[in-house]
mmCIF file of the N, C-alpha and C atoms, coordinates in Angstrom:
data_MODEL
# 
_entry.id   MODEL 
# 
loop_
_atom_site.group_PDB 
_atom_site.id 
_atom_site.type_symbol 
_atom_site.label_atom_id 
_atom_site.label_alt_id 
_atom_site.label_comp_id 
_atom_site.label_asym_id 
_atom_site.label_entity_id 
_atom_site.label_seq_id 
_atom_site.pdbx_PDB_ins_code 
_atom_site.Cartn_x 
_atom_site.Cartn_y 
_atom_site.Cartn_z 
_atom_site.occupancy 
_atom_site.B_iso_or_equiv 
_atom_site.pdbx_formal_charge 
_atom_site.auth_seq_id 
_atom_site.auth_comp_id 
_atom_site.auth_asym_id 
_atom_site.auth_atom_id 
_atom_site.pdbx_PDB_model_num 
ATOM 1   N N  . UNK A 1 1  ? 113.268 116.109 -97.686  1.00 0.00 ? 1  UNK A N  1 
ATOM 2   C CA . UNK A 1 1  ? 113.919 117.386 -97.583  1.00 0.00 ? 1  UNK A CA 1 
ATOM 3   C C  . UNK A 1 1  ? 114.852 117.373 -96.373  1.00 0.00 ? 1  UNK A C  1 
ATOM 4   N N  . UNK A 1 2  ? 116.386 117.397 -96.515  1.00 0.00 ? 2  UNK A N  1 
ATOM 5   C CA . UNK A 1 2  ? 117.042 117.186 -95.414  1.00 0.00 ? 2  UNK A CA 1 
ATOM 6   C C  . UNK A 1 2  ? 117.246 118.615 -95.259  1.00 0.00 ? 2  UNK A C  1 
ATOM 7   N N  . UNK A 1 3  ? 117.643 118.342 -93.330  1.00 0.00 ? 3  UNK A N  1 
ATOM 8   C CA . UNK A 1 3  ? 117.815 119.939 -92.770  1.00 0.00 ? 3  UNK A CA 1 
ATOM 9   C C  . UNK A 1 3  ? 119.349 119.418 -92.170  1.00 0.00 ? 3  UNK A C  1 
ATOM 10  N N  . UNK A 1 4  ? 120.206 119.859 -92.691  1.00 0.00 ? 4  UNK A N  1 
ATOM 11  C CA . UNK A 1 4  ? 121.682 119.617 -91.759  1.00 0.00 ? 4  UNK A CA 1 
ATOM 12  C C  . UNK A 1 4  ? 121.965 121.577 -91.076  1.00 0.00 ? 4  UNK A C  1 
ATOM 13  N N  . UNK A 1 5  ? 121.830 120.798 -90.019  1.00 0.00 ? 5  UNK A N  1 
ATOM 14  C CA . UNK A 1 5  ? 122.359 121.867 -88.893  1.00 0.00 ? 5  UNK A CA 1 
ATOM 15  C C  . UNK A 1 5  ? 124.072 121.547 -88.252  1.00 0.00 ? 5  UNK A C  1 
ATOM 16  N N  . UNK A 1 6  ? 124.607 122.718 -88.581  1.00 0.00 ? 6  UNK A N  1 
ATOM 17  C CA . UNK A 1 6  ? 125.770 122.824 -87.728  1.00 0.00 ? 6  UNK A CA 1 
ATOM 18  C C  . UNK A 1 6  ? 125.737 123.393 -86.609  1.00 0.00 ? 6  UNK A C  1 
ATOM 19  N N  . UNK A 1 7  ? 126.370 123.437 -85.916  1.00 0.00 ? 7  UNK A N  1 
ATOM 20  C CA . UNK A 1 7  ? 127.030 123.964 -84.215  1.00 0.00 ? 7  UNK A CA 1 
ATOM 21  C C  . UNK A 1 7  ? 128.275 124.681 -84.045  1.00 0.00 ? 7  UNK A C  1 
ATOM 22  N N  . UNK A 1 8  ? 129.084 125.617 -84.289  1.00 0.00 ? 8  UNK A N  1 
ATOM 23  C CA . UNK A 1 8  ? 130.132 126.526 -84.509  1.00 0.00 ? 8  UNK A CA 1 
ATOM 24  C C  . UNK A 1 8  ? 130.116 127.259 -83.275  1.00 0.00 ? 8  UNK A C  1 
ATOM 25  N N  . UNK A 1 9  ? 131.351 127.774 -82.853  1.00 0.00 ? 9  UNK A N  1 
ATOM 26  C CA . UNK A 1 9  ? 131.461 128.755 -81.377  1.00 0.00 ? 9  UNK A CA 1 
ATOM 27  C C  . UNK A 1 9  ? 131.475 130.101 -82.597  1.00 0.00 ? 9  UNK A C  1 
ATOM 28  N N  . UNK A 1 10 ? 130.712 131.149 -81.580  1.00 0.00 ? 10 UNK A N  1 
ATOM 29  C CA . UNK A 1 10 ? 131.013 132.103 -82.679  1.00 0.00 ? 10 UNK A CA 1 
ATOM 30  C C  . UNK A 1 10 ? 132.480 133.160 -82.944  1.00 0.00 ? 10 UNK A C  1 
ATOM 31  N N  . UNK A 1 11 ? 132.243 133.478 -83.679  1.00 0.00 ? 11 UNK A N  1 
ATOM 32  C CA . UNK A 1 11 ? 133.346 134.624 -84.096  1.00 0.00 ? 11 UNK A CA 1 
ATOM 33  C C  . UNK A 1 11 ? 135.003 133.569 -84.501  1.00 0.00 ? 11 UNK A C  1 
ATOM 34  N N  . UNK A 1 12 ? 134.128 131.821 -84.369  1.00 0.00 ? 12 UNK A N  1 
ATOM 35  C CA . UNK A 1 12 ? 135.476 131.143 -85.286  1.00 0.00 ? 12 UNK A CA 1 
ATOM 36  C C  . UNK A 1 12 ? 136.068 131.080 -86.696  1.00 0.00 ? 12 UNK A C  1 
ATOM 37  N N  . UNK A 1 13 ? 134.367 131.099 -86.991  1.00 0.00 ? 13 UNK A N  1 
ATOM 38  C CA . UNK A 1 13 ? 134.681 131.202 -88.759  1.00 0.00 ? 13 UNK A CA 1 
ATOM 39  C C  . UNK A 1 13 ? 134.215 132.560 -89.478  1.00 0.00 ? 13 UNK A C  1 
ATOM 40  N N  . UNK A 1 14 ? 134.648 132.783 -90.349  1.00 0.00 ? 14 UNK A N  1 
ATOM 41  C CA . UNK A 1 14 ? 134.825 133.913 -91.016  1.00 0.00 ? 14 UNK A CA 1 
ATOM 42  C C  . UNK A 1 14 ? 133.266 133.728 -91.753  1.00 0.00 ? 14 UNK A C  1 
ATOM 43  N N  . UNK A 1 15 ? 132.626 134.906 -92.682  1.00 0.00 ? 15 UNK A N  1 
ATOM 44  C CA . UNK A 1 15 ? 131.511 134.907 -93.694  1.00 0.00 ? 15 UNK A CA 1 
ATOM 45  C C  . UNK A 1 15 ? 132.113 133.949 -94.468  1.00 0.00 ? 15 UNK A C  1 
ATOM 46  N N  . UNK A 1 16 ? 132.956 133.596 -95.306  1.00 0.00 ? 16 UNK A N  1 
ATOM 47  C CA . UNK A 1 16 ? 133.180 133.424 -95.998  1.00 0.00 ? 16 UNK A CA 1 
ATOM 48  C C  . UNK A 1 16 ? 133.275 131.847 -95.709  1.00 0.00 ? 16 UNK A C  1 
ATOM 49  N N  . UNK A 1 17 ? 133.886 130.895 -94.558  1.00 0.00 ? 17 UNK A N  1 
ATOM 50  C CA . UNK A 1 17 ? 134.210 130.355 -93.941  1.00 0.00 ? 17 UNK A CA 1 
ATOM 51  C C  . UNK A 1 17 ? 132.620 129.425 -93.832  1.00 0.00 ? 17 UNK A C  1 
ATOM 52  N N  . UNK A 1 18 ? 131.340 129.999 -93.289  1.00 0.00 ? 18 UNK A N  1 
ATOM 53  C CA . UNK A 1 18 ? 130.174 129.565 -93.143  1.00 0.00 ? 18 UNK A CA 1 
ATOM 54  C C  . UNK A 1 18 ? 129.846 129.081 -94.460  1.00 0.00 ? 18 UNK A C  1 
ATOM 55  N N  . UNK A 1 19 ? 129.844 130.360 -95.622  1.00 0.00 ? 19 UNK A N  1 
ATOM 56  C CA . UNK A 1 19 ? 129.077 130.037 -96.746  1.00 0.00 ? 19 UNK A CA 1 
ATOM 57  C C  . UNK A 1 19 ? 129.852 128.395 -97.152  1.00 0.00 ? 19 UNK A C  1 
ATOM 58  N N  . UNK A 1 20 ? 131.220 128.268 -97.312  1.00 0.00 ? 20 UNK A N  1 
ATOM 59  C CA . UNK A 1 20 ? 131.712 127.242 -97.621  1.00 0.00 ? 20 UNK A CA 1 
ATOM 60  C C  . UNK A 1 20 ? 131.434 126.602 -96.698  1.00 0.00 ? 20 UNK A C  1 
ATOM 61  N N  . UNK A 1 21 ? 131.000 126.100 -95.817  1.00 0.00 ? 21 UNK A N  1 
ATOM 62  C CA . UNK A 1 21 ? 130.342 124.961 -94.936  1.00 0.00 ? 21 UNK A CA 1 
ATOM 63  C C  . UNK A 1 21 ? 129.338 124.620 -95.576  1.00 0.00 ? 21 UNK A C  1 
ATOM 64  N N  . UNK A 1 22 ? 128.214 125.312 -95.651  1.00 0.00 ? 22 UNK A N  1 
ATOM 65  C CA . UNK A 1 22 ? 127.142 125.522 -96.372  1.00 0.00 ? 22 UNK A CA 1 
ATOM 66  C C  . UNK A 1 22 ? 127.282 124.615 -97.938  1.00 0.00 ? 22 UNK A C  1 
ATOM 67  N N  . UNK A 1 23 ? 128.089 125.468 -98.335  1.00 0.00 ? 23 UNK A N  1 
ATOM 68  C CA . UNK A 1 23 ? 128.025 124.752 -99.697  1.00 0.00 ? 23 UNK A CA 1 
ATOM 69  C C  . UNK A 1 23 ? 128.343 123.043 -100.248 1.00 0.00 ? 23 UNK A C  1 
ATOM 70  N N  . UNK A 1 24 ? 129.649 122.998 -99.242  1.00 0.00 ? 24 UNK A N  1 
ATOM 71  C CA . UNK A 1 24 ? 129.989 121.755 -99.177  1.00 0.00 ? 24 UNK A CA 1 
ATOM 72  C C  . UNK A 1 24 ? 129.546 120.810 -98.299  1.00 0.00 ? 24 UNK A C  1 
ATOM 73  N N  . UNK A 1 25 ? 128.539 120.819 -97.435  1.00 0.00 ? 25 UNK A N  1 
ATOM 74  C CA . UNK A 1 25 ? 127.557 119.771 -96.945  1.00 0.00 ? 25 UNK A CA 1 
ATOM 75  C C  . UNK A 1 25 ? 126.505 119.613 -97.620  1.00 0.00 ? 25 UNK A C  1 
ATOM 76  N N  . UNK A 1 26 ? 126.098 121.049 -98.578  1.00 0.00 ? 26 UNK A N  1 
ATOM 77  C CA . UNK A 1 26 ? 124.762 120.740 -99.497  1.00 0.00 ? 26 UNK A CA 1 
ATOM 78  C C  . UNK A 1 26 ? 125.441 119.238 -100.145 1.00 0.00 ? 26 UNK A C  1 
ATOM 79  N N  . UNK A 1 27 ? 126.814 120.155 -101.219 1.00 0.00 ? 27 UNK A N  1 
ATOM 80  C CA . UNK A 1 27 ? 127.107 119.204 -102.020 1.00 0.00 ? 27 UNK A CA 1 
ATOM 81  C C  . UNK A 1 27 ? 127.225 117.551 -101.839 1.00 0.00 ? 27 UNK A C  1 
ATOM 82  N N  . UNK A 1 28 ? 127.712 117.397 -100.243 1.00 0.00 ? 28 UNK A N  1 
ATOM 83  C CA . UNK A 1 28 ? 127.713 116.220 -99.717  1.00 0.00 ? 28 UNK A CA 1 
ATOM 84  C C  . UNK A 1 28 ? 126.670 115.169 -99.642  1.00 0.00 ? 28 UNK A C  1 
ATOM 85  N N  . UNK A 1 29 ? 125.164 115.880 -99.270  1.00 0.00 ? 29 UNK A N  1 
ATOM 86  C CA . UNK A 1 29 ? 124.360 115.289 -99.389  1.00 0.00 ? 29 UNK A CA 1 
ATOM 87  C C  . UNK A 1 29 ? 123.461 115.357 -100.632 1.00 0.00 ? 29 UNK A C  1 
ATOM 88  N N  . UNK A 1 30 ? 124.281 116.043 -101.675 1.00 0.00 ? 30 UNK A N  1 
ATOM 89  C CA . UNK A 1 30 ? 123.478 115.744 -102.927 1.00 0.00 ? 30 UNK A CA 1 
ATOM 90  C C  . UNK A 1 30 ? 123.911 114.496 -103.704 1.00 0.00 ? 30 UNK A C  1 
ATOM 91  N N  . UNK A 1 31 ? 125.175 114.011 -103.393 1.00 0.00 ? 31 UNK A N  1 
ATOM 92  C CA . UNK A 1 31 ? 126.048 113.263 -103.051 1.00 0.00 ? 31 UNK A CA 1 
ATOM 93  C C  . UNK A 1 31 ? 125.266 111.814 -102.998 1.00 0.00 ? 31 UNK A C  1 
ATOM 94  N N  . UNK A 1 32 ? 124.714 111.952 -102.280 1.00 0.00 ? 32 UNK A N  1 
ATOM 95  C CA . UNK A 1 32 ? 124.033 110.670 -101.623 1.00 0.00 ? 32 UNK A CA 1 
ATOM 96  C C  . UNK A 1 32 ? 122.591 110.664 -102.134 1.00 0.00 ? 32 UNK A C  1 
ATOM 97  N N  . UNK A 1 33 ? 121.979 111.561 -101.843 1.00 0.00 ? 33 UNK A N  1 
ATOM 98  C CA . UNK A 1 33 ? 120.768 111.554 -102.672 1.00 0.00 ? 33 UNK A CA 1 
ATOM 99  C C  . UNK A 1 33 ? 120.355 112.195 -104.080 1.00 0.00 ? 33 UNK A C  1 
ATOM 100 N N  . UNK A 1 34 ? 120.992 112.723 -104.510 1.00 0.00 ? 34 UNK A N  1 
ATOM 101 C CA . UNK A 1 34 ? 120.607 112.921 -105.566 1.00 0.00 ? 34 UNK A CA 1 
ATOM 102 C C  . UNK A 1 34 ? 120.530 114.504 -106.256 1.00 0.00 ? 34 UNK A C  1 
ATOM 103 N N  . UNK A 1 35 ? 120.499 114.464 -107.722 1.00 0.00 ? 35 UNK A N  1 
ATOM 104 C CA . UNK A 1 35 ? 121.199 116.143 -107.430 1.00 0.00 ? 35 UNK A CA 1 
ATOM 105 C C  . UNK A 1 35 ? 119.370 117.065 -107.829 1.00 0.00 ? 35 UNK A C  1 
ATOM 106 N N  . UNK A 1 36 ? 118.575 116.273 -107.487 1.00 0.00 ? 36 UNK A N  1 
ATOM 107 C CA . UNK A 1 36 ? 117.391 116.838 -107.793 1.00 0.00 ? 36 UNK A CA 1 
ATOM 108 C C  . UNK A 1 36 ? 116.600 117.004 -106.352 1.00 0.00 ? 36 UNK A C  1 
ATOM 109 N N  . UNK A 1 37 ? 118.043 116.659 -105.452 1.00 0.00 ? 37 UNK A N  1 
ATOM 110 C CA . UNK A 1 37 ? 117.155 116.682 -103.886 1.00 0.00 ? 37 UNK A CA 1 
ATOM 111 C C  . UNK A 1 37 ? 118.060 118.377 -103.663 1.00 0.00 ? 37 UNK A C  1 
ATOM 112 N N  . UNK A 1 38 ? 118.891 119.129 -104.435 1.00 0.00 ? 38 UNK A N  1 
ATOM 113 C CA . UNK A 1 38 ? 119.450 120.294 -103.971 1.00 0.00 ? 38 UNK A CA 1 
ATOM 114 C C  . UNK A 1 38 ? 119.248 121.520 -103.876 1.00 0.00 ? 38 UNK A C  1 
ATOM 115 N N  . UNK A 1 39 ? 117.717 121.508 -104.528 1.00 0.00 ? 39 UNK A N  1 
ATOM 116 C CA . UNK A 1 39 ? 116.678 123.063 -104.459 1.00 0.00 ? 39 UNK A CA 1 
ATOM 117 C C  . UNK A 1 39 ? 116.286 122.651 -102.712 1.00 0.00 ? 39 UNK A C  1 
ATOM 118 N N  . UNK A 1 40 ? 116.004 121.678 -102.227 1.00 0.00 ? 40 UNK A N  1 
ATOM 119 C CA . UNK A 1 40 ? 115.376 121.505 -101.219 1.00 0.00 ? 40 UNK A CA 1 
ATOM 120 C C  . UNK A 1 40 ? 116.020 120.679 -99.943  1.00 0.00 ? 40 UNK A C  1 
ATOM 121 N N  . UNK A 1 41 ? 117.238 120.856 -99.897  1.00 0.00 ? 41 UNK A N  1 
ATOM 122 C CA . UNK A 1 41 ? 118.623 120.650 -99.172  1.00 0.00 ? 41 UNK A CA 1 
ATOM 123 C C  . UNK A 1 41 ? 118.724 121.590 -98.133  1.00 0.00 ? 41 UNK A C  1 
ATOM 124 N N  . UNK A 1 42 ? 118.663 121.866 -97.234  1.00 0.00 ? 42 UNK A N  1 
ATOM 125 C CA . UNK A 1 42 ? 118.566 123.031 -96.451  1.00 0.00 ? 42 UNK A CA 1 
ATOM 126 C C  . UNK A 1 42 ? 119.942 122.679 -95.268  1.00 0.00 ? 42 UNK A C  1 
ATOM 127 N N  . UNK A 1 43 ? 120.582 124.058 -95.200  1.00 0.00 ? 43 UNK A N  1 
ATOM 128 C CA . UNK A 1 43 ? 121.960 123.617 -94.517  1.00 0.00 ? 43 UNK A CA 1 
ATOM 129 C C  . UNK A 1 43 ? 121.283 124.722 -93.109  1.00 0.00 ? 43 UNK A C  1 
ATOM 130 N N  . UNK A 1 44 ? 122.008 124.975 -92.072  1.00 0.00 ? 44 UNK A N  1 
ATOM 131 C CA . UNK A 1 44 ? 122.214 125.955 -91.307  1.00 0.00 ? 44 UNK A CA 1 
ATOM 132 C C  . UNK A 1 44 ? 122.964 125.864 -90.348  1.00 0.00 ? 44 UNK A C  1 
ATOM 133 N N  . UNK A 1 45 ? 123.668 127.080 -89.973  1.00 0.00 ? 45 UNK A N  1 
ATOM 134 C CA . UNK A 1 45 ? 124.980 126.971 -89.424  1.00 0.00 ? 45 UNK A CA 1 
ATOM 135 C C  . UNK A 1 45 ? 123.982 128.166 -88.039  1.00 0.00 ? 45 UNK A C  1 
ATOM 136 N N  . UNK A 1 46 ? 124.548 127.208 -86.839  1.00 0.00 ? 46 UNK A N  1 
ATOM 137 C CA . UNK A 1 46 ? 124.227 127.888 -85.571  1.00 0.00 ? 46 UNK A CA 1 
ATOM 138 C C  . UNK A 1 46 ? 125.494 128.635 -84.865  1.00 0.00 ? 46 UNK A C  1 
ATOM 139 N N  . UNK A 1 47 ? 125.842 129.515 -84.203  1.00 0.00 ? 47 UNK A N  1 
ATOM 140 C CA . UNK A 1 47 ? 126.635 129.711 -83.563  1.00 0.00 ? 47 UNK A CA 1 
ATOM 141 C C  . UNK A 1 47 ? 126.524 130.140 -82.462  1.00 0.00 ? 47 UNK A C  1 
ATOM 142 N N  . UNK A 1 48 ? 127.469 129.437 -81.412  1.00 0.00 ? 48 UNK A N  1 
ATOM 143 C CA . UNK A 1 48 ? 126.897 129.458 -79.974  1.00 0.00 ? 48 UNK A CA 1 
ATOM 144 C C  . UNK A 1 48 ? 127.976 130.248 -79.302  1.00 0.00 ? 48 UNK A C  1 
ATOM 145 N N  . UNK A 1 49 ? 127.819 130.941 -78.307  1.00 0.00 ? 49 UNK A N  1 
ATOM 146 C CA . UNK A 1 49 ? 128.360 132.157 -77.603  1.00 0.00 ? 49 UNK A CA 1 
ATOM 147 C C  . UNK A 1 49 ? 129.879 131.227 -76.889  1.00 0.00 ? 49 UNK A C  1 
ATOM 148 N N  . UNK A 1 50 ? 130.762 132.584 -77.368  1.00 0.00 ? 50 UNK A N  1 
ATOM 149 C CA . UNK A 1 50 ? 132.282 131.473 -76.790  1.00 0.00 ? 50 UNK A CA 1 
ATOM 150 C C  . UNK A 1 50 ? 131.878 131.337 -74.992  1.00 0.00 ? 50 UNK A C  1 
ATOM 151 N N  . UNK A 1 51 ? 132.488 130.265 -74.615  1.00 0.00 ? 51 UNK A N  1 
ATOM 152 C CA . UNK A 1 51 ? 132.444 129.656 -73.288  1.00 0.00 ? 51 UNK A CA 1 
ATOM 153 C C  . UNK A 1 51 ? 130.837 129.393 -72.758  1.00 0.00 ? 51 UNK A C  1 
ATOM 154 N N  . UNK A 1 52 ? 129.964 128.853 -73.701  1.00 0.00 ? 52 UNK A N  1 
ATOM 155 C CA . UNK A 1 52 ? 128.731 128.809 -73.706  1.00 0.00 ? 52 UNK A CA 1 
ATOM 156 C C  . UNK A 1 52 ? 128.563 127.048 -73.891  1.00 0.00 ? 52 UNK A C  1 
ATOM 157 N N  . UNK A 1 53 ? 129.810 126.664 -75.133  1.00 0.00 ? 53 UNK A N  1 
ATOM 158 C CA . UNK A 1 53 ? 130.381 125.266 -75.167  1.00 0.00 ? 53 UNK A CA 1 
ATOM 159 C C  . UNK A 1 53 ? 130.856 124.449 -74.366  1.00 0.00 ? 53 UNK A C  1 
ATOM 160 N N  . UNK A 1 54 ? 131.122 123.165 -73.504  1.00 0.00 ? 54 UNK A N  1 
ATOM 161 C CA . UNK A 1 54 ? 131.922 122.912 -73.289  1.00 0.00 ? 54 UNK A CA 1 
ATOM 162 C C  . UNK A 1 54 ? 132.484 121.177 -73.537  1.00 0.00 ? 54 UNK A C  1 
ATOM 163 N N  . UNK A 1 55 ? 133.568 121.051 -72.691  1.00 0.00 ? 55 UNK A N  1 
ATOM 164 C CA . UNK A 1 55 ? 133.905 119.676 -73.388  1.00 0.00 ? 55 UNK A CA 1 
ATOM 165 C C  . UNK A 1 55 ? 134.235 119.057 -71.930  1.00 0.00 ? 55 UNK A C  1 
ATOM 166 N N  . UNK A 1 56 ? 134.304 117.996 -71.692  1.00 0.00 ? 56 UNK A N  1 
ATOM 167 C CA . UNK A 1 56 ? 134.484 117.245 -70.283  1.00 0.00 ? 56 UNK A CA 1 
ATOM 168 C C  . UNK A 1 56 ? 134.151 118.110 -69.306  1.00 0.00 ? 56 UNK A C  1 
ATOM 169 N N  . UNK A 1 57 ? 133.342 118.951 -69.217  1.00 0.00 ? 57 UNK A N  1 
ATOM 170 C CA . UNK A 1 57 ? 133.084 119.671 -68.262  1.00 0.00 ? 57 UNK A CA 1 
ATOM 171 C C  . UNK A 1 57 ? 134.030 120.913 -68.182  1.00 0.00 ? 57 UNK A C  1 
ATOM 172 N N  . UNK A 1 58 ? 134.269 121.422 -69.146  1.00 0.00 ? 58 UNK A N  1 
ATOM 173 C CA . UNK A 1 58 ? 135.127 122.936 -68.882  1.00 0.00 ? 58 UNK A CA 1 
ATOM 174 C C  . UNK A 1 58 ? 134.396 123.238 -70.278  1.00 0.00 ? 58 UNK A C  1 
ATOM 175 N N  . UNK A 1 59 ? 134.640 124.945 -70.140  1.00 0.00 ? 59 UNK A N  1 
ATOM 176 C CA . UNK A 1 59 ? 133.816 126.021 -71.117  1.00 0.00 ? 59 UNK A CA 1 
ATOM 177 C C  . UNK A 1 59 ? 134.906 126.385 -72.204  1.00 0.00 ? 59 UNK A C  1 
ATOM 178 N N  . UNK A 1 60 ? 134.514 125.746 -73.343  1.00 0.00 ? 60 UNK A N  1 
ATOM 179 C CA . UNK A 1 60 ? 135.441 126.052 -74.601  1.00 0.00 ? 60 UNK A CA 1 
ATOM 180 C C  . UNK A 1 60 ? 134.816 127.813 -75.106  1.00 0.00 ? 60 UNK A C  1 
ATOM 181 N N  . UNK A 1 61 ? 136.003 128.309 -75.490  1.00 0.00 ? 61 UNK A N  1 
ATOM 182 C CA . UNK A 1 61 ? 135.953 129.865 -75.983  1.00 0.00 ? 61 UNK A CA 1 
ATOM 183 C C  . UNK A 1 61 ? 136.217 130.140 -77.288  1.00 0.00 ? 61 UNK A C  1 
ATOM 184 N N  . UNK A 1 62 ? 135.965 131.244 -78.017  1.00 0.00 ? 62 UNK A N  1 
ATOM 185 C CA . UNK A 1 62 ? 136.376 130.940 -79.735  1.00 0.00 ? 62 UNK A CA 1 
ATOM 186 C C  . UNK A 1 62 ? 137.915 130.736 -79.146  1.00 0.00 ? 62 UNK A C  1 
ATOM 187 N N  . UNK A 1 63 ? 139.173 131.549 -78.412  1.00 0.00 ? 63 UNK A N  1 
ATOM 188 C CA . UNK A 1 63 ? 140.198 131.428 -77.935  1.00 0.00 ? 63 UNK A CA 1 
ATOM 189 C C  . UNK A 1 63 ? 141.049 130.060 -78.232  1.00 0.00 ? 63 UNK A C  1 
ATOM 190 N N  . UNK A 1 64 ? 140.080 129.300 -77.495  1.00 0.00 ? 64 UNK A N  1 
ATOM 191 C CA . UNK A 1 64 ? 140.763 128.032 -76.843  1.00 0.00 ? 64 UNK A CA 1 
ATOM 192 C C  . UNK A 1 64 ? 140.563 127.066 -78.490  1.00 0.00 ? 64 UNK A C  1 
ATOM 193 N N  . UNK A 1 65 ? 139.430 127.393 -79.837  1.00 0.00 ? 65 UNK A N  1 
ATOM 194 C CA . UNK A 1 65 ? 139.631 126.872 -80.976  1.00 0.00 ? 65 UNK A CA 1 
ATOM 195 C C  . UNK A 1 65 ? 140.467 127.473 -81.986  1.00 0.00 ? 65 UNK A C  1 
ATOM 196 N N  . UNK A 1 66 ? 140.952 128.985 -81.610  1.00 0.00 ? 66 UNK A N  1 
ATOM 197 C CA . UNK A 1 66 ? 141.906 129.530 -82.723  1.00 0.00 ? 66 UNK A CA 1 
ATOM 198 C C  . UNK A 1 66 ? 143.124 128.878 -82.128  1.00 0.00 ? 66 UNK A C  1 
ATOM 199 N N  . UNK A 1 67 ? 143.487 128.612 -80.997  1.00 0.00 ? 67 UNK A N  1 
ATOM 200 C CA . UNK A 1 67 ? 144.493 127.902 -80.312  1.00 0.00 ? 67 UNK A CA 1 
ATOM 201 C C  . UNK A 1 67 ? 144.885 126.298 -80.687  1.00 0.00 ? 67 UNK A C  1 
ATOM 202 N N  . UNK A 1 68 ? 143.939 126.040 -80.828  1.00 0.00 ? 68 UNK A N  1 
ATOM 203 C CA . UNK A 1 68 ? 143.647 124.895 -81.196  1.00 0.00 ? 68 UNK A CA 1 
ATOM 204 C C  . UNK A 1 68 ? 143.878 124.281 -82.359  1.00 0.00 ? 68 UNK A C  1 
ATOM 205 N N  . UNK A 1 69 ? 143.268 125.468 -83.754  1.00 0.00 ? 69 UNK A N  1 
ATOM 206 C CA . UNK A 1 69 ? 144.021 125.497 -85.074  1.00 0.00 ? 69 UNK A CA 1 
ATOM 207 C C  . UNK A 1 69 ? 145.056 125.578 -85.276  1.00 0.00 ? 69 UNK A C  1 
ATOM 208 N N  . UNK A 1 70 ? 145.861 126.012 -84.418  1.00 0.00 ? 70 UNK A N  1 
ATOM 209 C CA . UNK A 1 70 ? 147.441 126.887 -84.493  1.00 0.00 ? 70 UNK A CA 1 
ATOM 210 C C  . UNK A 1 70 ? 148.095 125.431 -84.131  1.00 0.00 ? 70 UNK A C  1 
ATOM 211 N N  . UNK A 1 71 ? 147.370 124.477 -83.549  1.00 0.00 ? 71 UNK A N  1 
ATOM 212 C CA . UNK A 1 71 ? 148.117 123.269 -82.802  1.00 0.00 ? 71 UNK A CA 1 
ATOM 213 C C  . UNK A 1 71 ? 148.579 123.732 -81.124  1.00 0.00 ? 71 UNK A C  1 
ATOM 214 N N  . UNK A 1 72 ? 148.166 124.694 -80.564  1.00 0.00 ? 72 UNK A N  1 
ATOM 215 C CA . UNK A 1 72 ? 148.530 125.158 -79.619  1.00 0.00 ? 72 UNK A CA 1 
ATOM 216 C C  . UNK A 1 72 ? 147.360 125.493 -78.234  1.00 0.00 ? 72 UNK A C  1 
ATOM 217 N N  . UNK A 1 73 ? 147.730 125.552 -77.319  1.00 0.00 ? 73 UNK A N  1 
ATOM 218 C CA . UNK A 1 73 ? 146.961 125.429 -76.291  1.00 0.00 ? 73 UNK A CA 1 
ATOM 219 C C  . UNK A 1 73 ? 146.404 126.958 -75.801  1.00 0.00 ? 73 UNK A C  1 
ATOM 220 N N  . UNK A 1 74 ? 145.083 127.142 -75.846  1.00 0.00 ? 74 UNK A N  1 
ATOM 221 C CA . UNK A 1 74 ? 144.814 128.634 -75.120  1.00 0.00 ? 74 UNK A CA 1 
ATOM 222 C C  . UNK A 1 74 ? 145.798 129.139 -74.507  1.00 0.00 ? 74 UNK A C  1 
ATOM 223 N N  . UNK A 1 75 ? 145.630 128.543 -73.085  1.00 0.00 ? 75 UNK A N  1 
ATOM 224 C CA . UNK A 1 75 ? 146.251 129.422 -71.602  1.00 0.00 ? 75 UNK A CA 1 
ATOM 225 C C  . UNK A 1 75 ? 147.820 128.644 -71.948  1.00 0.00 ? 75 UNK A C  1 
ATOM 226 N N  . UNK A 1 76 ? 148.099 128.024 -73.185  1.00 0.00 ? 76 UNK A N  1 
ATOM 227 C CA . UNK A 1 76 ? 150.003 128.435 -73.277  1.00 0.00 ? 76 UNK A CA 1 
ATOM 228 C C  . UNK A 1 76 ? 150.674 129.437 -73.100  1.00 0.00 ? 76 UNK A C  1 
# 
């Protein structure tokens, strides 16, 4: 019974945004094991408080990843 856990800053992805995470990592690992392992596939998506993250030692914000999508820098 696999447990795939994600890690998300919050308020990046939308409801809608999670469920499709969700769905398409089930599918991924049914993928690999088998499609009788997908009643018992368990996904979950965590989300961690913006600037709660960080990366080389500075505090990533949802900000600094919508910035990021855009191709563009937060504090631009």
């Amino acid at each position: 019974m696999p447990l795939v856990q994600v890690d998300v800053i919050k308020d990046v992805f939308t409801p809608r945004q999670k469920q499709e995470i969700i769905s398409r990592l089930t599918d991924a690992m049914v993928s690999v094991e088998g499609e009788a392992m997908r009643p018992v596939t368990w996904c979950v998506v965590h989300e961690v408080t913006s600037g709660d993250w960080g990366i080389a030692g500075n505090p990533l914000t949802t900000a600094d990843v919508h910035a990021l999508a855009r191709g563009a820098r937060a504090d631009a």
